[in-house]
TORSE-286553 format. One record per residue (C-alpha): residue number from 1; x, y, z; residue in one letter. Coordinates in Angstrom, 3 decimals. Example, Ala and Ser with C-alpha at 12.3 -4.5 7.8 and 13.67 -1.06 7.14 Angstrom:
BEGIN
R  num        c1        c2        c3  residuo
R    1    12.300    -4.500     7.800        A
R    2    13.670    -1.060     7.140        S
//
This chain:
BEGIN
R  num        c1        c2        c3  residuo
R    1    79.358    36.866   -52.408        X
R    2    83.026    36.049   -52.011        X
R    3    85.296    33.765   -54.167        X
R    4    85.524    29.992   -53.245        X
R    5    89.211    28.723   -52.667        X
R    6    90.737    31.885   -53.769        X
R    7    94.322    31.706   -54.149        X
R    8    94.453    35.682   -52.405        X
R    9    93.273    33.513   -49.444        X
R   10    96.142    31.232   -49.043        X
R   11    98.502    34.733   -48.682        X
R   12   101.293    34.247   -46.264        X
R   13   104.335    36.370   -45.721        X
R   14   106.578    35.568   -48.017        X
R   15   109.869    35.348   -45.659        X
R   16   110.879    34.509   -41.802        X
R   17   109.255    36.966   -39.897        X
R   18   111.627    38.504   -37.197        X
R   19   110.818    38.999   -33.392        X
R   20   107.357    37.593   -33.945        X
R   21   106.491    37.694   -30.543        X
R   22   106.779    41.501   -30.157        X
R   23   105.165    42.263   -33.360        X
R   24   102.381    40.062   -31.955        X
R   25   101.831    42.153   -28.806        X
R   26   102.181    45.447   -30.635        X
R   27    99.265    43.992   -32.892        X
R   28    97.174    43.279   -30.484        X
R   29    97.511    46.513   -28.459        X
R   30    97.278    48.246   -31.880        X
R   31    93.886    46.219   -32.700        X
R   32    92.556    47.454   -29.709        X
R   33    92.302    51.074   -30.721        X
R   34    89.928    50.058   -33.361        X
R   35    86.249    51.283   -33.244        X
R   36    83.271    50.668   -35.143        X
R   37    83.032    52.404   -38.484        X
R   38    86.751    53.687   -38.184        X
R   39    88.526    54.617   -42.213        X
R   40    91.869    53.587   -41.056        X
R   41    95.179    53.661   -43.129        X
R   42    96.881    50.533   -43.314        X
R   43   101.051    50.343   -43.312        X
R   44   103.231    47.815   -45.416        X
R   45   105.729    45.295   -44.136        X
R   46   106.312    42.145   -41.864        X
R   47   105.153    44.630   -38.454        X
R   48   101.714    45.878   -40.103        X
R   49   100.854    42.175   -41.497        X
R   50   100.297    40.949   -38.158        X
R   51    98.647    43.866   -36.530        X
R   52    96.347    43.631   -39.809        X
R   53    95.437    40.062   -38.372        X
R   54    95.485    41.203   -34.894        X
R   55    92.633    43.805   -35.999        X
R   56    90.602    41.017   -38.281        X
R   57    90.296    39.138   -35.027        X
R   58    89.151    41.690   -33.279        X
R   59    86.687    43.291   -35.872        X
R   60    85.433    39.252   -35.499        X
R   61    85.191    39.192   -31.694        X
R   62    83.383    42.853   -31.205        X
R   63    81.228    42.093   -34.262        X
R   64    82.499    45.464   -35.604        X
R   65    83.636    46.665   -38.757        X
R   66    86.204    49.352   -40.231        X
R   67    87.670    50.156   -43.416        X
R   68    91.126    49.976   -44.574        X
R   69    93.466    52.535   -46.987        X
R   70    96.041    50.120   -47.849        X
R   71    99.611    51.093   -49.181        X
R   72   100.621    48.163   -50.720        X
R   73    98.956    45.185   -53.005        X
R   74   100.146    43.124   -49.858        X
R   75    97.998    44.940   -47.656        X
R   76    95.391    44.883   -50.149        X
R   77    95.375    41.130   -50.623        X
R   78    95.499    40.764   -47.044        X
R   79    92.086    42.656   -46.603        X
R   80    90.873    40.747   -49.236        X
R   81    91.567    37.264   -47.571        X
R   82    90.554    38.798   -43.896        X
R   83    87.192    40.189   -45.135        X
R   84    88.212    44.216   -44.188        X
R   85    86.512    46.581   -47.086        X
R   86    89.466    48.787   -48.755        X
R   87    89.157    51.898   -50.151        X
R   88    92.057    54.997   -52.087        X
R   89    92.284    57.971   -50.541        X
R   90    90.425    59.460   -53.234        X
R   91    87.730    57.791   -51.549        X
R   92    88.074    58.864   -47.743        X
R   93    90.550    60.516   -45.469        X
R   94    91.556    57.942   -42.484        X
R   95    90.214    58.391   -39.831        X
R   96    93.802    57.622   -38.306        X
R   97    96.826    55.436   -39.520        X
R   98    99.162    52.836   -38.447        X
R   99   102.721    51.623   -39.948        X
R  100   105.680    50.088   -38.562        X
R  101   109.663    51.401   -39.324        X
R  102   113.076    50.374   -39.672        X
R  103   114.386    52.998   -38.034        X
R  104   113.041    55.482   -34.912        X
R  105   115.291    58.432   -33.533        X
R  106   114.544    59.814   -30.006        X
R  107   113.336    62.499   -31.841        X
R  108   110.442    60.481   -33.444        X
R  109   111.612    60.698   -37.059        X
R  110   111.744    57.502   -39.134        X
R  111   113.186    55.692   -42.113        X
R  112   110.875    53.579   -43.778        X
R  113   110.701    51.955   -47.166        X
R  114   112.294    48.802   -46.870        X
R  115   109.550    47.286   -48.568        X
R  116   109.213    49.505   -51.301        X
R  117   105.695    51.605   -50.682        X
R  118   107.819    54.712   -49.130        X
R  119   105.296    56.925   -51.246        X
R  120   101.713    55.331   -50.576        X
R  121   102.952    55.318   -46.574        X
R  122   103.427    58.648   -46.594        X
R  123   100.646    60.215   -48.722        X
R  124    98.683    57.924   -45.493        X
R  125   100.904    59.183   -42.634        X
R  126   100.161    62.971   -43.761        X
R  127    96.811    62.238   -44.410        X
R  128    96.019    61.348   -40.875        X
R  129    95.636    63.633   -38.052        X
R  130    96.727    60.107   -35.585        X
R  131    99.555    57.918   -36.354        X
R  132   100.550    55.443   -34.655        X
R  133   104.197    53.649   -35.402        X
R  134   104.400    50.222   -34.253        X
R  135   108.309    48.967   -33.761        X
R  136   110.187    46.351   -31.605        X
R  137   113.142    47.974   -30.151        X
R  138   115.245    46.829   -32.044        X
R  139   114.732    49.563   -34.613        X
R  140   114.882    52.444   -31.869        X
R  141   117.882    53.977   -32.616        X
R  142   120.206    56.886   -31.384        X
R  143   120.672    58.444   -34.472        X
R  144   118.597    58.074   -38.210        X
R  145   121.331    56.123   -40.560        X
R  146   123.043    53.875   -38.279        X
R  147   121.731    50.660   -39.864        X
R  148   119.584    51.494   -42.977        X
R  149   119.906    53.830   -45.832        X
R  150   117.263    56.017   -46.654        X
R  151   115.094    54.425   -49.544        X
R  152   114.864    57.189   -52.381        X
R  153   111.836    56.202   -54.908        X
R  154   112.919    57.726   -58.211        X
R  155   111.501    57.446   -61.728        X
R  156   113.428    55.277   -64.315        X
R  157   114.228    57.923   -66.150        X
R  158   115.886    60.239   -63.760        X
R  159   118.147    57.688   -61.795        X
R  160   121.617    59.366   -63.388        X
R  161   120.488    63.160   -62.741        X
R  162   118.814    61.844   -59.079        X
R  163   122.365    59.567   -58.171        X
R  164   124.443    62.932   -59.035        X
R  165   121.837    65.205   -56.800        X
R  166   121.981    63.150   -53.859        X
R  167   125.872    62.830   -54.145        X
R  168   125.796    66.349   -53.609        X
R  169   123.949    66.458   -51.105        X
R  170   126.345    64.532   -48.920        X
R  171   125.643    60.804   -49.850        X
R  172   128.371    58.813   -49.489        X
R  173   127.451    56.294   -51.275        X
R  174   124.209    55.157   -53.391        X
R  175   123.069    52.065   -54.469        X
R  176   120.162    50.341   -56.903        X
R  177   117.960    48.294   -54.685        X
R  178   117.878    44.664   -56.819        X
R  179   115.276    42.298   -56.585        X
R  180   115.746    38.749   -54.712        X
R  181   112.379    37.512   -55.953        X
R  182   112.757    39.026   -59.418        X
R  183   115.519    39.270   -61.957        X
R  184   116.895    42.891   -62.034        X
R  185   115.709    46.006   -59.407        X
R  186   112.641    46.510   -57.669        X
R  187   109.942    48.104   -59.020        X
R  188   107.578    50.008   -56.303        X
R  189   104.391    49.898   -55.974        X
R  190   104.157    52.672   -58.224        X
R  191   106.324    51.675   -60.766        X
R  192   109.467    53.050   -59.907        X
R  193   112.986    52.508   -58.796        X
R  194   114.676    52.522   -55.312        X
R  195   118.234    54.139   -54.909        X
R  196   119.538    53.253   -50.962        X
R  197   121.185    56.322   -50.113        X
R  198   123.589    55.602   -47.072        X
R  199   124.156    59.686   -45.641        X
R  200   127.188    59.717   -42.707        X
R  201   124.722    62.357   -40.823        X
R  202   121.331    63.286   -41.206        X
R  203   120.759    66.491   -40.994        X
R  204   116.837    68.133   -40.557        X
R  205   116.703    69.334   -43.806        X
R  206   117.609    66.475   -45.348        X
R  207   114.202    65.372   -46.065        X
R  208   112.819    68.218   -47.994        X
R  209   116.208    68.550   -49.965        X
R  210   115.756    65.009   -51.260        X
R  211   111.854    66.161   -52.566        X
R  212   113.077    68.941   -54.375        X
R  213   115.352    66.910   -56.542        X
R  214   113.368    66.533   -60.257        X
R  215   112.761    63.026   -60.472        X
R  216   112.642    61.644   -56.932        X
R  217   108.659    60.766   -55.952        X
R  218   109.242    59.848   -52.314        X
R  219   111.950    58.889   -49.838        X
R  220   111.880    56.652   -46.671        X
R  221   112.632    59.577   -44.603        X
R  222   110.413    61.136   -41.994        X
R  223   111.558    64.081   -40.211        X
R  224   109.354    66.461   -37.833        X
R  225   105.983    65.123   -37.920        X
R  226   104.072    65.777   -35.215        X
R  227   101.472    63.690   -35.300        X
R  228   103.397    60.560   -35.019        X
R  229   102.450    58.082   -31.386        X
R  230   105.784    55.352   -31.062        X
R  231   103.786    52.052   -30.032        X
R  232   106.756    50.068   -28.642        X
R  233   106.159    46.095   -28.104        X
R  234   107.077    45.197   -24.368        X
//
């Protein structure tokens, strides 16, 4: 039995969503990958949101059902209001997963995190043997960096010894991602901070080198995965 005039079912995303059109078709080529019984991982942000409906209406039309892994209390709310079972990866292991990016090299590494759930995207990505990255191009890009920073999730406590770290690893310069629907920063969907870290070059270590700093818990960066598809809206 479901709730009556739940306000989870009046969800709508939140601000203007950009390019709709091609994050429509990407959707809907997306939702057609689905099969019955698939675990899938669902991705955060504006891109994912409407493949997430794009899959609802086609779970609907097929009379078929999957389960989600959401990365986000977005995602999860959005299940919620669509009817799509969620489970933690505790649970299951996804069958395969799907996200979108802010930024995609030739090289098929990414920057993601602009929406704060960096971590829960990737502990998805790696869990999947399939993932398939769903972008508009304009976030293809010749080089990682050349519009975003690279979203560093860092515990409270650590955000002196983590801003002094990445400085010397070549940062040139770092800055506390501040809330705009909130008074003072964001707080991830783990309950930590966000430094941007804006790097002149990014170099293919750069990933790893961020992990090992004591006190960072993700970043946005995704560097030499190889089981990454680039699902590119006409």
């Amino acid at each position: 039995m479901r709730w009556e005039n739940s306000v989870i079912a009046q969800l709508r995303w939140a601000q203007k969503i950009e390019n709709l059109d091609a994050k429509r078709r990407v959707g809907a080529l997306l939702a057609g990958k689905v099969n019955h019984g698939d675990v899938i991982g669902f991705g955060s942000g504006s891109t994912s949101f409407i493949a997430i409906q794009a899959i609802a209406e086609t779970l609907q039309q097929k009379s078929i059902s999957c389960i989600a892994i959401p990365t986000s209390q977005e995602v999860s709310f959005a299940c919620a209001a669509l009817g799509i079972p969620t489970l933690s990866l505790n649970d299951a292991k996804p069958s395969w997963a799907f996200d979108g990016a802010d930024e995609v090299d030739p090289g098929r590494n990414l920057i993601k995190g602009r929406g704060g759930a960096m971590f829960k995207e990737k502990l998805n990505i790696d869990s999947a043997a399939k993932n398939y990255i769903l972008v508009d191009p304009s976030k293809l890009v010749k080089r990682l960096g050349e519009r975003f920073p690279i979203p560093v999730e860092v515990a409270p406590t650590a955000l002196s010894f983590v801003s002094a770290r990445l400085r010397s690893l070549g940062a040139a310069s770092l800055e506390l991602r501040l809330g705009t629907g909130k008074d003072g920063p964001v707080i991830t969907e783990s309950g930590n901070m966000i430094i941007d870290a804006r790097f002149d070059a990014v170099e293919p270590h750069l990933e790893s080198a961020i992990k090992g700093i004591c006190g960072v818990i993700e970043s946005g960066l995704f560097q030499g995965r190889e089981n990454l598809e680039i699902l590119v809206a006409d």
